[in-house]
MIVEX-838171 format. One line per field, with one value per atom (N, C-alpha, C, O): residue in one letter; residue number from 0; atom name; x negated, y negated, z. Coordinates in Angstrom, 1 decimal. Atoms other than C-alpha are relative to their C-alpha. Layout:
rest: [a, ...]
nr: [NUM, ...]
atom: [CA, ...]
px: [X, ...]
py: [Y, ...]
pz: [Z, ...]
This chain:
rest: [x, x, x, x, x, x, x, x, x, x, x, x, x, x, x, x, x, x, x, x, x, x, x, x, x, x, x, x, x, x, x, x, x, x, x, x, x, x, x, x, x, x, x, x, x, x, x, x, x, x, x, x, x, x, x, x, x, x, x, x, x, x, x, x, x, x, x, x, x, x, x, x, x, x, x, x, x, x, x, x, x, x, x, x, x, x, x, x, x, x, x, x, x, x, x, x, x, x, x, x, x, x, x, x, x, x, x, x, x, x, x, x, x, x, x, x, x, x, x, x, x, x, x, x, x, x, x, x, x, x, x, x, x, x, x, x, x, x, x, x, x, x, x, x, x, x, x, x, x, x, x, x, x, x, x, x, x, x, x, x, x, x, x, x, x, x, x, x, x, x, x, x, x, x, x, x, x, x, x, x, x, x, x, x, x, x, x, x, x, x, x, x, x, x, x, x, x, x, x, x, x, x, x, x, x, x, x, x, x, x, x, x, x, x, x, x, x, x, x, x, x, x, x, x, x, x, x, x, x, x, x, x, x, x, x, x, x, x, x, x, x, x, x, x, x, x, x, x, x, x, x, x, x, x, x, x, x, x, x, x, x, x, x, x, x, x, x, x, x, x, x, x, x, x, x, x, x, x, x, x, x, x, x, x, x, x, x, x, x, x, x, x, x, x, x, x, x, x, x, x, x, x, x, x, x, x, x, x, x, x, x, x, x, x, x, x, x, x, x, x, x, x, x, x, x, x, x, x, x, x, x, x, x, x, x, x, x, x, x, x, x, x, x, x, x, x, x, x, x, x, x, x, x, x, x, x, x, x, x, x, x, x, x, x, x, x, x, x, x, x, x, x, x, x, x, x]
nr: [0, 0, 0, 0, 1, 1, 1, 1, 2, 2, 2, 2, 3, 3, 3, 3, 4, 4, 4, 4, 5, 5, 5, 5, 6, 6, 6, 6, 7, 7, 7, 7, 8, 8, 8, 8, 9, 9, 9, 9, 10, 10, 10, 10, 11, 11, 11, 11, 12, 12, 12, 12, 13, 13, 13, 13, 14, 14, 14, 14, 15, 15, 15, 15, 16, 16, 16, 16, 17, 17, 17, 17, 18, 18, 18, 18, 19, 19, 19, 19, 20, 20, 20, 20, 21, 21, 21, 21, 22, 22, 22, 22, 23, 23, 23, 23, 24, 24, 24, 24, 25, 25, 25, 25, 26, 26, 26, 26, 27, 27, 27, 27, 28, 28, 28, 28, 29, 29, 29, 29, 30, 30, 30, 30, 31, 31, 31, 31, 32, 32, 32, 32, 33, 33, 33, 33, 34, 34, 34, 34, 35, 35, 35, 35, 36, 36, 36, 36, 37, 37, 37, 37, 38, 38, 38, 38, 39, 39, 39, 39, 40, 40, 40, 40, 41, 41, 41, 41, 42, 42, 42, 42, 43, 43, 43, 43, 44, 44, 44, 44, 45, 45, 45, 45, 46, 46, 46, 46, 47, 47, 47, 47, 48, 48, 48, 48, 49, 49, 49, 49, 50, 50, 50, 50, 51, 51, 51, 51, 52, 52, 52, 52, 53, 53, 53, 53, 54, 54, 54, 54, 55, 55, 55, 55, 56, 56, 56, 56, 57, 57, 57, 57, 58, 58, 58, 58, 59, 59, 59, 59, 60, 60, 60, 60, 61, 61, 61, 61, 62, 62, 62, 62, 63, 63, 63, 63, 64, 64, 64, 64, 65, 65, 65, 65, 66, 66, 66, 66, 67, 67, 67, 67, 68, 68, 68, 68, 69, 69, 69, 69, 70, 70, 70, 70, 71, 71, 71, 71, 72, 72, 72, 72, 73, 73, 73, 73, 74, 74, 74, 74, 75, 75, 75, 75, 76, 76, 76, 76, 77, 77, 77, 77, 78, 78, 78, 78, 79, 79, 79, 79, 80, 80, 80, 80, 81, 81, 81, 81, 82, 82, 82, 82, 83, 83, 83, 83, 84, 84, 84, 84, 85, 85, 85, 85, 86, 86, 86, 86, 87, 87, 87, 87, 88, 88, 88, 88, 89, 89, 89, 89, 90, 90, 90, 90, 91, 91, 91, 91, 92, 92, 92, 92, 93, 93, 93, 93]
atom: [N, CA, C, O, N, CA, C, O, N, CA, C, O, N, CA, C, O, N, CA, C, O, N, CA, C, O, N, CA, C, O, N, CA, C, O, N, CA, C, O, N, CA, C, O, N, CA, C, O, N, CA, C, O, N, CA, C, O, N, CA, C, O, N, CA, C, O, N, CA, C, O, N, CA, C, O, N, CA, C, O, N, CA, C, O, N, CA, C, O, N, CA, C, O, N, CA, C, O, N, CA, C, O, N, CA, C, O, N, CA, C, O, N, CA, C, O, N, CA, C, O, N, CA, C, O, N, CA, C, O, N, CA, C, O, N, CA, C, O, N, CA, C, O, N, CA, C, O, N, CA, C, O, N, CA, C, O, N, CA, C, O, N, CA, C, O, N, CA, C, O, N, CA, C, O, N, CA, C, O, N, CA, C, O, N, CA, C, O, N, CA, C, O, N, CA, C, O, N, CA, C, O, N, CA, C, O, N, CA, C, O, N, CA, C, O, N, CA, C, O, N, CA, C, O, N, CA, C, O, N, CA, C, O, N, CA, C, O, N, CA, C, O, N, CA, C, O, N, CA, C, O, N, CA, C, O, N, CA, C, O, N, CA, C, O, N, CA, C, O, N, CA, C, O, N, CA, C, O, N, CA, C, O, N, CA, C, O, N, CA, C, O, N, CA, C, O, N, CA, C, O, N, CA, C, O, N, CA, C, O, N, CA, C, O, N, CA, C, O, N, CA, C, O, N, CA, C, O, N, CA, C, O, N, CA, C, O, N, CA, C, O, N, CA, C, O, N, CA, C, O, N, CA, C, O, N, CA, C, O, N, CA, C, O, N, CA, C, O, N, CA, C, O, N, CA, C, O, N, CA, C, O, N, CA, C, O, N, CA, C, O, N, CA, C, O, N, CA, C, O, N, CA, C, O, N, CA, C, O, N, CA, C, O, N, CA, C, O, N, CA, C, O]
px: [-1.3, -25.3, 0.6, 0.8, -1.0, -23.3, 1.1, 1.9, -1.8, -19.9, 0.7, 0.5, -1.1, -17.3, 0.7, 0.5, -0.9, -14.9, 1.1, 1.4, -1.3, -11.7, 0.4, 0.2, -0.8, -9.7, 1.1, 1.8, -0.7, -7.2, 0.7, -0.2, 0.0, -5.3, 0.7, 1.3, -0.6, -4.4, 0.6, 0.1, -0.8, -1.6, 0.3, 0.2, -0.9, 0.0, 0.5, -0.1, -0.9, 2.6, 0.3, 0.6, -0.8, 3.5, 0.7, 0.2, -0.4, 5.7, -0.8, -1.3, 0.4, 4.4, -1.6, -2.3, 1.1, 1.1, -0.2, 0.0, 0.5, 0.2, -1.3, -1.7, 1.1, -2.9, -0.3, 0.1, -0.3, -3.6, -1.9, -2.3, 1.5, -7.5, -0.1, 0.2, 0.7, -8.7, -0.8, -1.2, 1.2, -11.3, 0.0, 0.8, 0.7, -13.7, 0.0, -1.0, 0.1, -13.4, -0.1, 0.2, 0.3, -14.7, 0.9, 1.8, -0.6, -12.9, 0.7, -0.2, -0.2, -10.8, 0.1, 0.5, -0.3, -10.6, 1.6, 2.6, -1.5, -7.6, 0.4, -0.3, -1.3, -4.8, -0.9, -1.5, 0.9, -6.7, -1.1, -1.4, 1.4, -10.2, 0.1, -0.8, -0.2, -8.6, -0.1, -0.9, -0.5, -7.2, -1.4, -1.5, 1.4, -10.7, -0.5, -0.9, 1.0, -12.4, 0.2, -0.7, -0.7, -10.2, -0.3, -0.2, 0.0, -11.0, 1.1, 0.9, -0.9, -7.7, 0.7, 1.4, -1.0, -6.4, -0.3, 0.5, 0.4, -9.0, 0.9, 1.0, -1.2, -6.4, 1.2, 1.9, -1.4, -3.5, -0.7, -1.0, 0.7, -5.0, 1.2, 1.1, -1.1, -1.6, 1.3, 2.3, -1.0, -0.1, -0.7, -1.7, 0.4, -0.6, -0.1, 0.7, 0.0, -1.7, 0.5, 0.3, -0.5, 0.1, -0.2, 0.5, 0.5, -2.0, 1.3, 1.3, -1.2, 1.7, 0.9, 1.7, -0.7, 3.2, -0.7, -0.9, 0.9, 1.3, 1.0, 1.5, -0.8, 3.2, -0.7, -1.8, 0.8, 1.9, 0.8, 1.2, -1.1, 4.2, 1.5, 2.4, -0.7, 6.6, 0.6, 1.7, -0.6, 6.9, -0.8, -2.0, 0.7, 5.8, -0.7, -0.2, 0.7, 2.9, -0.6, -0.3, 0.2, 0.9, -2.1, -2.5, 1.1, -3.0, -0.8, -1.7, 0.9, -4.8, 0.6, 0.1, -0.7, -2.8, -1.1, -1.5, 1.3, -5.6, 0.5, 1.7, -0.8, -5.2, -0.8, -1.8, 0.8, -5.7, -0.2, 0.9, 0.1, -6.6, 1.2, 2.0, -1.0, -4.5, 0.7, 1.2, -1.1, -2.6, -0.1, -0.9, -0.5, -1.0, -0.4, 0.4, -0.3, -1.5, 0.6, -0.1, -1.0, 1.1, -0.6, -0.9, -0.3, 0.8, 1.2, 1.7, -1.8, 4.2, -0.4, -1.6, 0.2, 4.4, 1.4, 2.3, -1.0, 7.1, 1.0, 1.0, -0.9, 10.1, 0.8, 1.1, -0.4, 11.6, 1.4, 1.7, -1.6, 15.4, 0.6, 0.6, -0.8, 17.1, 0.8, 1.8, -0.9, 18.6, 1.4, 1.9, -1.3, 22.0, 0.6, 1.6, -0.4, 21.6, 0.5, 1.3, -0.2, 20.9, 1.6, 2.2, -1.5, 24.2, 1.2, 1.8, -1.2, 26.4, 0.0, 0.7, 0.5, 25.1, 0.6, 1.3, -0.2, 25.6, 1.3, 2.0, -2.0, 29.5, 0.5, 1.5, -0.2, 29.9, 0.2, 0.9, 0.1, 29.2, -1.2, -1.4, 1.3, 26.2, -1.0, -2.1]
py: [0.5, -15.7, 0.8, 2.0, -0.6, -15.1, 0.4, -0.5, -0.5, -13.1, -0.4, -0.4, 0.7, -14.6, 1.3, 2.4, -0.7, -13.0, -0.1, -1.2, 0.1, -12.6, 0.6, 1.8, -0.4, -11.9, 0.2, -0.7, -0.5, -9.6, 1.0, 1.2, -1.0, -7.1, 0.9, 0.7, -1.2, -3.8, 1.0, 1.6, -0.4, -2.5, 1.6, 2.1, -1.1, 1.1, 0.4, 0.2, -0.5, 2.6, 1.4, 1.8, -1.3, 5.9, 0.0, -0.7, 0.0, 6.6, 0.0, 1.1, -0.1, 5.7, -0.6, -0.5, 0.6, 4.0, -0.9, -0.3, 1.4, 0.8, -0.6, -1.5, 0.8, -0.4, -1.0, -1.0, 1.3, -3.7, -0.5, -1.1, 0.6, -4.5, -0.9, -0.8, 1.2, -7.5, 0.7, 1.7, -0.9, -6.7, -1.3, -2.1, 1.2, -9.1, 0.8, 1.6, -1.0, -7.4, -1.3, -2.5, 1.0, -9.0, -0.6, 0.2, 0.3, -11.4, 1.1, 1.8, -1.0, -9.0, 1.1, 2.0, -1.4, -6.4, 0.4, -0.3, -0.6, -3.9, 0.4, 0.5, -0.5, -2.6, 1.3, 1.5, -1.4, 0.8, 0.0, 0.7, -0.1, -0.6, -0.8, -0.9, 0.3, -2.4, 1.0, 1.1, -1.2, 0.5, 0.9, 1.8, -1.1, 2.1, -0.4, 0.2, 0.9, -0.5, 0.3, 0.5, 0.1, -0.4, 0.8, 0.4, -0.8, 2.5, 1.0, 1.8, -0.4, 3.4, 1.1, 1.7, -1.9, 6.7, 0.6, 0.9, -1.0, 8.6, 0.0, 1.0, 0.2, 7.0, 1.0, 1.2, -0.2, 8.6, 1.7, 1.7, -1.5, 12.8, 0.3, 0.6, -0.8, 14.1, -0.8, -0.4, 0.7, 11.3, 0.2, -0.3, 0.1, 12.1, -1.1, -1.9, 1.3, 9.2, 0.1, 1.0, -0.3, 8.4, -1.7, -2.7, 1.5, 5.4, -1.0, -2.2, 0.7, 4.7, -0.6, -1.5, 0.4, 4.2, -1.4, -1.5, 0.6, 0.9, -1.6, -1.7, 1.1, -2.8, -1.1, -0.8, 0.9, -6.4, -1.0, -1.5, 0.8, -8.7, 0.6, -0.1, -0.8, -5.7, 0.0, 0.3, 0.0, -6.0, 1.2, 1.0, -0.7, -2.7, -0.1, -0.4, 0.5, -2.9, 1.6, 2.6, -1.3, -0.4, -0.1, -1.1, 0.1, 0.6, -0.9, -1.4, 0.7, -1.4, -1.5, -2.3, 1.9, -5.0, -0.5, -0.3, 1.3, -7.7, -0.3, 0.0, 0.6, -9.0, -1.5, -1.9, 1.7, -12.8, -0.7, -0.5, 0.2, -14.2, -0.4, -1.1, 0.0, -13.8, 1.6, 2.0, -0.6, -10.9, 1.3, 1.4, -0.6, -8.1, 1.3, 1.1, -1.6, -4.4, 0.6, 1.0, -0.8, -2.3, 1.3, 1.2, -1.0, 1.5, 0.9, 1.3, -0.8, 3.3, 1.1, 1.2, -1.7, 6.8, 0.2, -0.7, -0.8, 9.2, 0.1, 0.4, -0.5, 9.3, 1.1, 2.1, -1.8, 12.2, 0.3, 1.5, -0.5, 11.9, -1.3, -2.5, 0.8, 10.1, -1.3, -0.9, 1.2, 6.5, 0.4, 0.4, -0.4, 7.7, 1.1, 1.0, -0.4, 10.7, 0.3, 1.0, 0.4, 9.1, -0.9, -0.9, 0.6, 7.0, 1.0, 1.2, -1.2, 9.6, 0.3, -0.3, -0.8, 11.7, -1.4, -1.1, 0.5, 8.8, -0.3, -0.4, 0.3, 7.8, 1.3, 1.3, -1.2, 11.3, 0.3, 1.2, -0.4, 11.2, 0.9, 1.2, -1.1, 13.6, -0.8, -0.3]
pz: [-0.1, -10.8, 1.2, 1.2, -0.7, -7.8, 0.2, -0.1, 0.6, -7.9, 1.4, 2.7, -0.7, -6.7, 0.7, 0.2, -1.0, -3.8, 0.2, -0.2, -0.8, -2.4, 0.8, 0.6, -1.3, 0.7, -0.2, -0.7, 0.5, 0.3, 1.4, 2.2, -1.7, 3.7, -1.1, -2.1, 0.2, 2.9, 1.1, 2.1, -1.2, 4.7, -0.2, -1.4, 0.6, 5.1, 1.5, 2.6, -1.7, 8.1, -0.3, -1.4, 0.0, 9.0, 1.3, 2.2, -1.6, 12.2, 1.2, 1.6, -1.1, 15.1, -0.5, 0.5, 0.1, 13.5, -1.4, -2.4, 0.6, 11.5, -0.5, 0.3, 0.4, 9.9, -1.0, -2.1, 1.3, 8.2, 0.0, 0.9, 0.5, 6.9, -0.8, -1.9, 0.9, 5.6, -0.6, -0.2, 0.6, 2.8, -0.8, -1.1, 0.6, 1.2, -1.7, -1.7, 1.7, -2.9, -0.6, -0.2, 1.0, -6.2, -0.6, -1.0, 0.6, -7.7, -1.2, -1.6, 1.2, -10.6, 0.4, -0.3, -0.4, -8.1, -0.5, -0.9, -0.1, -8.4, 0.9, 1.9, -1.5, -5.9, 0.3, 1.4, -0.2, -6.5, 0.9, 1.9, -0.8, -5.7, 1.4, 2.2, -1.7, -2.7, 0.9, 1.9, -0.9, -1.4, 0.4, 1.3, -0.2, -1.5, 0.8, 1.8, -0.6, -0.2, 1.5, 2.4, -0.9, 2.4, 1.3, 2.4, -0.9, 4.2, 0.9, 1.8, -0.5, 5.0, 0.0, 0.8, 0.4, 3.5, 1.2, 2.0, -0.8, 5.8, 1.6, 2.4, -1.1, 8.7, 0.1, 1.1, 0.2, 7.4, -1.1, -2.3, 0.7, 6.6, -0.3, -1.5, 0.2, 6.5, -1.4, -2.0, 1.4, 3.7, -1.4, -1.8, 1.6, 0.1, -0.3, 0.2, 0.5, -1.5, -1.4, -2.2, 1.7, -4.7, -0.6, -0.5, 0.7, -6.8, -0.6, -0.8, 0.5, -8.3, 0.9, 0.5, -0.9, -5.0, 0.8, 2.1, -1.0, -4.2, -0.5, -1.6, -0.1, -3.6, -0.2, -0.7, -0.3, -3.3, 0.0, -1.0, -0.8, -1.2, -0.3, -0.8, 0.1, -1.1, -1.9, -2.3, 1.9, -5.3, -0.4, -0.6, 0.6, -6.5, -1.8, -2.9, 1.3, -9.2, -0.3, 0.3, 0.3, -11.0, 0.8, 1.5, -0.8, -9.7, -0.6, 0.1, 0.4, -12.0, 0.0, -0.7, -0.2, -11.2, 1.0, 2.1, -0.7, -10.8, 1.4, 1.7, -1.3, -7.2, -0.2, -0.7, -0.5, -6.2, 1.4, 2.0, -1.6, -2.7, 0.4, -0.1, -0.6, -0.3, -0.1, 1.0, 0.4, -1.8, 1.5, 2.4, -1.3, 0.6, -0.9, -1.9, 0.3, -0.7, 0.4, 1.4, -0.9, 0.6, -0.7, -1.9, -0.1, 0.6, 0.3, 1.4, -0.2, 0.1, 0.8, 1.0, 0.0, 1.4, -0.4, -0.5, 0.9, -0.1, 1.3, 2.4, -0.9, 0.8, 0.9, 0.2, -0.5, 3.2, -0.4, -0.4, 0.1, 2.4, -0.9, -0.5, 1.4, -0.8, 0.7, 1.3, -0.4, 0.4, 0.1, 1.2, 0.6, -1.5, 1.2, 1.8, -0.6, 0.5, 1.6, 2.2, -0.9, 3.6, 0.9, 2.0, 0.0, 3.1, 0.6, 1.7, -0.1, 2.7, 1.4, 2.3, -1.6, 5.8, 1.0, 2.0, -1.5, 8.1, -0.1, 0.9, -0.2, 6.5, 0.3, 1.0, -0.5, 7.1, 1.5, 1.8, -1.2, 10.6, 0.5, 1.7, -0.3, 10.6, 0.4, 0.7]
């Protein structure tokens, strides 16, 4: 029996660099075993990866959500400064 496939890109950004991979994964794959597949962490040494922080057409899911062809994997990274707090600071004038 031959296992079926799917085409799937796994994205993630940090300042100043961008990477987006296509990956051929098993039908049933997950966001997790995308992200492996992917090859992409080793891109980004200095980003913690956090398996909870991962998207799929900007809708955050959890690491085990089935994927289906087509789908987008996003990799978050953490934030540096609170939305709320970023607010403030800029009505502030700072």
């Amino acid at each position: 029996m031959v296992e079926r496939t799917i085409k799937v890109e796994v994205v993630c950004a940090a300042p100043g660099k961008q990477v987006c991979r296509e990956v051929v994964v098993a039908e049933g794959c997950t966001a997790r075993q995308a992200v492996a597949a992917s090859g992409i962490l080793p891109l980004f040494p200095a980003m913690t990866f956090d398996a909870m922080r991962l998207g799929i057409h900007s809708r955050r899911v959890v690491p085990e959500q089935c994927l289906a062809e087509g789908d987008r994997v996003e990799i978050y990274r953490p934030l540096v400064l609170d939305p709320m707090a970023a607010r403030r600071r800029r009505a502030d004038g700072k």
